[in-house]
Backbone as CSV, one residue per row, in Angstrom:
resi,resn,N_x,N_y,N_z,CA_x,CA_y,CA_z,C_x,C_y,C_z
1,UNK,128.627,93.613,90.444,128.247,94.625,91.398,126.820,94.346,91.878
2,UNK,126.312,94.374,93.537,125.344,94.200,93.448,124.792,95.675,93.932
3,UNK,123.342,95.834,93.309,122.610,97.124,93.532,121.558,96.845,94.448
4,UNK,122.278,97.888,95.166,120.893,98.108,96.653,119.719,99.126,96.762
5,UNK,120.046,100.154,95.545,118.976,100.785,95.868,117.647,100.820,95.899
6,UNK,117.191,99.571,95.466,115.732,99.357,95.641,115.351,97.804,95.236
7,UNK,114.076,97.396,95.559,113.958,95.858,95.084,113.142,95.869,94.008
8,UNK,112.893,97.231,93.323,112.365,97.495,91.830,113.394,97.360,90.853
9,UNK,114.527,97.482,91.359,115.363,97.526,89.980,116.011,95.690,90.031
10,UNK,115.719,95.129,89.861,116.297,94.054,90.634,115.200,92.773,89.417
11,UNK,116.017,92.179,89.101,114.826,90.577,88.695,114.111,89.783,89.570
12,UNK,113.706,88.790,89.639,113.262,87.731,89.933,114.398,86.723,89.610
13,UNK,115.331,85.466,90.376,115.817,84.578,89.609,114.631,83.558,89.436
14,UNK,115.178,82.082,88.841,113.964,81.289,88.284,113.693,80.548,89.491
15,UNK,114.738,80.508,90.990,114.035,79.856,91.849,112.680,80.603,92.584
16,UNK,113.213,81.937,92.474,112.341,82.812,93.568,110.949,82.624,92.486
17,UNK,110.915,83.068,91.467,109.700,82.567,90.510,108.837,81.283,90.923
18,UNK,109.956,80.068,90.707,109.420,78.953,91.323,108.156,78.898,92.871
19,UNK,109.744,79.358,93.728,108.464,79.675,95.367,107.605,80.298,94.738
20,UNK,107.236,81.638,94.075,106.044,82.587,94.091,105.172,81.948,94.061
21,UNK,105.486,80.786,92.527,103.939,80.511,91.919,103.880,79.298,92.757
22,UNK,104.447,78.546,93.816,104.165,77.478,94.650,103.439,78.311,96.194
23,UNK,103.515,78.939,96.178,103.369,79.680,97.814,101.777,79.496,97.889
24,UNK,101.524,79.160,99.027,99.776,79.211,99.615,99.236,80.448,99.463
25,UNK,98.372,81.011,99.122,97.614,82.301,99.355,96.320,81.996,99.948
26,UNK,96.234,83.330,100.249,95.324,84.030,101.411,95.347,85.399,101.830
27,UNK,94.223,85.862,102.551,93.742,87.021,102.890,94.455,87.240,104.177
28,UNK,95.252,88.207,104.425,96.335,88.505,105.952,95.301,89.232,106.782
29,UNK,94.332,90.366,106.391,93.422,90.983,107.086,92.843,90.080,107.535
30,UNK,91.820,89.114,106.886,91.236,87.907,107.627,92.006,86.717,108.436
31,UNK,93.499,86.604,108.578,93.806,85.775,108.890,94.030,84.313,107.971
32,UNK,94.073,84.402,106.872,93.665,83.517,106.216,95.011,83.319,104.767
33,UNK,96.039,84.288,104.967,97.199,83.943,104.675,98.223,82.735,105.637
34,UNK,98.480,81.808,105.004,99.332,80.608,105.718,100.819,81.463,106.196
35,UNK,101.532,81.728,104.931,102.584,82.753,105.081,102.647,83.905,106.480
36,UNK,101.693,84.637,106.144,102.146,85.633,107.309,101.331,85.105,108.727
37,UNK,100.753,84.000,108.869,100.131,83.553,109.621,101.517,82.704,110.733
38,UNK,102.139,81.916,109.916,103.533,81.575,110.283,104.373,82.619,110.628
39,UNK,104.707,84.121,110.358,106.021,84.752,110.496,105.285,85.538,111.863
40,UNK,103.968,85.763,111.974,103.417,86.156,113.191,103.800,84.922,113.872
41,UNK,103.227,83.851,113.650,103.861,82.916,115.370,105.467,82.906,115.748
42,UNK,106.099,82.886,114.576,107.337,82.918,114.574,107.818,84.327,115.453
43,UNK,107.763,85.251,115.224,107.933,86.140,115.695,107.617,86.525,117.306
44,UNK,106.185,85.691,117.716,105.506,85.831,119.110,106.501,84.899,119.437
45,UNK,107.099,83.698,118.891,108.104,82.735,119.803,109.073,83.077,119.950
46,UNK,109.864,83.930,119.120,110.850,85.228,119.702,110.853,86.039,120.725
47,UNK,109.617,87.098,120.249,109.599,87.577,121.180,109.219,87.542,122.490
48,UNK,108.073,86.465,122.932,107.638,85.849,123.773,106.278,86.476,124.354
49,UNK,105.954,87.086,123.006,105.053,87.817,123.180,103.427,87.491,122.427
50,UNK,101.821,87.600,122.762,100.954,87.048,121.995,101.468,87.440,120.358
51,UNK,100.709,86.502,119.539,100.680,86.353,118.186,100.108,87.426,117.736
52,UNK,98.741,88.407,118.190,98.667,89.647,117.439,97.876,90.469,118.298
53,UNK,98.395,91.555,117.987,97.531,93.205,118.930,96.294,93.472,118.773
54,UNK,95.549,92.767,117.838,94.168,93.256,117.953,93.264,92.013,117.455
């Protein structure tokens, strides 16, 4: 059965572990996350719209 009611009740498997502790970090307020720095362009090339509102 899978449970939807929240992503608290839920594990980690050992790949998603894997990405975590491999993932780039950074500061998103400063711009300085790689991650959400990518899902913003990604998103402006969707939508066809600039990369950010302020």
């Amino acid at each position: 059965m899978i449970d939807l009611r929240s992503d608290t009740v839920t594990l980690p498997s050992h790949s998603i572990r894997q990405a975590i502790s491999r993932a780039q970090l950074g500061d998103d307020v400063f711009g300085e996350d790689p991650t959400v720095n990518a899902l913003q362009e990604r998103a402006a090339e969707i939508t066809g719209k600039e990369a950010a509102l302020f």
